[in-house]
N, C-alpha and C positions, 0 to 999 in steps of 0.2 A: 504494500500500500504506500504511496507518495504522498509526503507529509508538505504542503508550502507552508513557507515562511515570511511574512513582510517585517523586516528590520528598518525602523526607522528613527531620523534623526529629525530635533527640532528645536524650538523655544517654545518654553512650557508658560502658565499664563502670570508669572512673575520674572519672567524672562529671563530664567534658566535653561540651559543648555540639558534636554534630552533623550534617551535614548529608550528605544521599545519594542519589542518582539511580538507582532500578530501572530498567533497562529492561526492560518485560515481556512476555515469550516468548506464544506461541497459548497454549502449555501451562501457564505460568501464570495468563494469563486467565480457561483453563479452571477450574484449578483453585479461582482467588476468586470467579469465579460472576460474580453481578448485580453492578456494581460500586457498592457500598452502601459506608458507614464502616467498619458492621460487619463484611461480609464481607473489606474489606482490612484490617481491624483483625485478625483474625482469621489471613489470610495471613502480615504482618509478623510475627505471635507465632511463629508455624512459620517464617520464614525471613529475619528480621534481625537474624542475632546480634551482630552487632558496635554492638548498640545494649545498652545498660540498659535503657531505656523510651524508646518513641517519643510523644513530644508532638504532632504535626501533621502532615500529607498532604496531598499536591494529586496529582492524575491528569490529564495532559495529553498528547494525540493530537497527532500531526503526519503531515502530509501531505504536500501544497505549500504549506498553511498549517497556523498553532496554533491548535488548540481545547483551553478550559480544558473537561474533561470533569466533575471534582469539584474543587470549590474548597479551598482551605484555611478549616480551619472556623475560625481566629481570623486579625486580622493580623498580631497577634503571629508566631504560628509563619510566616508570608509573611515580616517581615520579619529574624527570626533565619535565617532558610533561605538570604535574598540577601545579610546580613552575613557569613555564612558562605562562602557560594558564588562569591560575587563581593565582596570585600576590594577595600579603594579602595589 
């Protein structure tokens, strides 16, 4: 079974920097459609509130293995995601 994932980065509503792991349901698959920018862009507006503004995304399937399905579109937002996510 293929598990997606939406990792996302942003400003939270006192405009901290953060970070957050959707795991996404059939039903919200369904609901984002093609999985395009737009259309998860689109989804996050309808159902991340605990963000202010989300700055970057990545989608990734797991299996027995990980596939990056949509990459993060800067590195930036990749490596605020791991400074956040994983603190040394």
């Amino acid at each position: 079974m293929k598990t997606l994932s939406l990792s996302v980065v942003g400003k939270g509503w006192f405009s901290q920097e953060m970070a957050y792991i959707y795991d996404l349901r059939p039903h919200d698959v369904e609901n984002i459609g093609e999985l395009t920018r737009e259309n998860i862009q689109r989804w996050l507006n309808s159902n991340a509130g605990d963000f202010q503004s989300i700055e970057d995304f990545a989608i990734n399937a797991t299996t027995t293995t990980f596939e990056e399905i949509l990459p993060w579109a800067t590195e930036e937002g990749e490596l605020v995601y791991a400074d956040i996510m994983f603190p040394e």
